[in-house]
N, C-alpha and C positions, 0 to 999 in steps of 0.2 A: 614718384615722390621718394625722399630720401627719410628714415627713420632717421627721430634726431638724437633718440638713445640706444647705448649696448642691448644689442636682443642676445637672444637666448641662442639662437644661432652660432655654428661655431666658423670665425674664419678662417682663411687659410692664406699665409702668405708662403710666396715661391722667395726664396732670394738664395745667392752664397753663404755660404757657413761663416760671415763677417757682418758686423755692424751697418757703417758704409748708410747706403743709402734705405736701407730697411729699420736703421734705429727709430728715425721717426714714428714709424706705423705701429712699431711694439709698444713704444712708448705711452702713445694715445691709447690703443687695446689696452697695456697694463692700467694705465689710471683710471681709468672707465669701468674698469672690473671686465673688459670683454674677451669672449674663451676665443683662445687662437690657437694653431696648429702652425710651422712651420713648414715648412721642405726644402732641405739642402740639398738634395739631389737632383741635377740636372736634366739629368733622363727623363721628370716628372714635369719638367718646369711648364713641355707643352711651346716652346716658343719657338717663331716660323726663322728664326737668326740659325736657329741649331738644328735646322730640317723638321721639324712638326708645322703642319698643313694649317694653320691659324691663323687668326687678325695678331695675335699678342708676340709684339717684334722680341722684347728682352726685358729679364728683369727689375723690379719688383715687381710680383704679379700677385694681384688681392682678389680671391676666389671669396664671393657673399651668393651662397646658394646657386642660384641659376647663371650669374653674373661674373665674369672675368673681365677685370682690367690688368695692363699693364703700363712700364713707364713711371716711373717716380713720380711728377707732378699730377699727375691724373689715380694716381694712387693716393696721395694724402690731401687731393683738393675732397676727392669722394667721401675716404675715411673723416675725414677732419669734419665734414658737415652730419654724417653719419653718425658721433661721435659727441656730436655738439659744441666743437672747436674751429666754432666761427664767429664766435661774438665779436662785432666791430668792423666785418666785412661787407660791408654794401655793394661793392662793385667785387663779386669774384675775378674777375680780367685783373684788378689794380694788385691781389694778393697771386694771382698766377702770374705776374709782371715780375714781382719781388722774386717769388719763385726762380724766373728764371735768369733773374739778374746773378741770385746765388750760383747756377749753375754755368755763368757766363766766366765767375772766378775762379770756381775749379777747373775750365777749359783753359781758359789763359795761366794756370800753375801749371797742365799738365803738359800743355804743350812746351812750356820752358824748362820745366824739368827733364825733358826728354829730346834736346833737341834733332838729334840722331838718332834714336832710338835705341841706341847704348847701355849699355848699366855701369859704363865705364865710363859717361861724362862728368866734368864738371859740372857746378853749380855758378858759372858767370851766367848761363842769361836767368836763373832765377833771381841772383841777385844782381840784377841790372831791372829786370820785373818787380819784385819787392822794396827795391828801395827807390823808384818811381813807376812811373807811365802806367799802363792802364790799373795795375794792380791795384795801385792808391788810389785813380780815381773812379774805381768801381766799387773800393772799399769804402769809400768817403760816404757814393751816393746811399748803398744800404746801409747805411748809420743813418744816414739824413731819413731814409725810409721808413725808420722805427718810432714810433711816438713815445714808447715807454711806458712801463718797466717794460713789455712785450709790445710787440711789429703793433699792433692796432689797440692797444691801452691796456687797461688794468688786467686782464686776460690772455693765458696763452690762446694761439691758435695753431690750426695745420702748417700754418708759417713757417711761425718760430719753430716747430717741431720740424721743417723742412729744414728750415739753417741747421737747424744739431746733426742732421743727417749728413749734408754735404761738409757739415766742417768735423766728420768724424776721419773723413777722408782730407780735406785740406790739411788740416793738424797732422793726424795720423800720418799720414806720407811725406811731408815736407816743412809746413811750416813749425810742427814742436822740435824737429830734431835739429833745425836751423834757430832755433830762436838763443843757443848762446852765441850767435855769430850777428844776426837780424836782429835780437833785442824781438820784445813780444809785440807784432806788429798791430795784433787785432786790439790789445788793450790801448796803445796808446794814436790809434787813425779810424775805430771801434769802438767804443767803450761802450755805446749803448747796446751791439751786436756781440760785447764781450759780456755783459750785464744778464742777456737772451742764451747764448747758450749754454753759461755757468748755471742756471736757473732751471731749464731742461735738462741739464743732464744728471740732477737729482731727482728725476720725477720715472716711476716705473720699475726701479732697478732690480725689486726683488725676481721677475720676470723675465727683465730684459736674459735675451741668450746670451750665453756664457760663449762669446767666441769675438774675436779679436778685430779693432776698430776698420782693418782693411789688411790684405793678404799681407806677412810679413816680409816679404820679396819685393813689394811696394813700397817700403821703407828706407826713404835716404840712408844709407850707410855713413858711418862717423867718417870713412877715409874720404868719400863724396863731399860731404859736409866741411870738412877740411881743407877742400879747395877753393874756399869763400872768398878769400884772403891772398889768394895767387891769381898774378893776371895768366890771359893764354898765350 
């Protein structure tokens, strides 16, 4: 059984010294009042990707006493029940659907952002991506997913604290530094999923770590950015 409040226990999350997809979990810790510990350090993280002999492929990794998990969705479906940010989930499957619907958007940005693997591409297939085909209509469906104010009603849940995570990285890398070129695509094909993470990302701060939304080498550069506007 899953405690449904902050124990006295202290956690431990493993991740990079970045937001990314660990803000979520701090988030929930911070506002809960529950004692966590961090570790940026690799070496420590324990995962069988980087030669440590384990089930735990890559991070985020949430150590609760005896218990290691890793993988982003299985990290805040856990925390998030632990936590007692589940109100309005009946069907866990229906909110690990939404889950990975979010994580379907950041595949389809990152594969357009990079279509070579360049740091010296252009930005036409992202804005061939963003201003139709799957991107809009993935973005349409999680809006339609959201009941409001938050994914499952009057309450947040590990959800929505999953959207703020993956879109600390969507934003962070691509879509803020494009948006004087794109116009802001989340508020106006979003708004209910613009509504959810404006909402989350005042919750926890005093807490939250002090380290940057996603590595800064991962950030569109304004000369990239620049090429919105030129064919190839």
């Amino acid at each position: 059984a899953i405690a449904s409040l902050a124990t006295m226990t202290k956690l431990t999350i493993k991740y990079w010294p970045i937001l990314a997809r660990g803000s979520g979990l701090y988030r929930m810790m911070a506002e809960k009042g529950q004692d966590f510990e961090v570790i940026n350090d690799m070496n420590q993280f324990g995962c069988a990707l980087f030669g440590a002999e384990t089930t735990n492929l890559a991070p985020p990794i949430l150590v609760d006493g005896e218990l290691t998990i890793s993988q982003s969705v299985p990290c805040h479906l856990y925390l998030g029940r632990k936590l007692g940010y589940d109100a309005g989930i009946d069907v866990p499957e229906v909110a690990i659907q939404y889950m990975e619907d979010l994580n379907d958007l950041h595949t389809e940005l990152n594969r357009a952002a990079n279509p070579s693997g360049s740091a010296a591409d252009d930005v036409a297939e992202l804005k061939e991506l963003i201003t139709g085909g799957r991107f809009l209509k993935i973005l349409c469906a999680i809006n339609r997913s959201i009941k409001g104010p938050y994914y499952f009603g009057a309450e947040p849940t590990y959800v929505d604290f999953y959207a703020c995570g993956v879109f600390e990285m969507c934003e962070g890398k691509w879509l803020t530094p494009l948006t004087p070129y794109s116009g802001d695509t989340i508020a106006e094909h979003a708004p209910k999923l613009k509504v959810v993470l404006s909402s989350i990302r005042q919750l926890g701060l005093e807490k939250l770590p002090k380290v940057p939304q996603v590595p800064p080498a991962f950030v569109l550069s304004a000369e990239r950015c620049a090429t919105w506007g030129s064919g190839r």
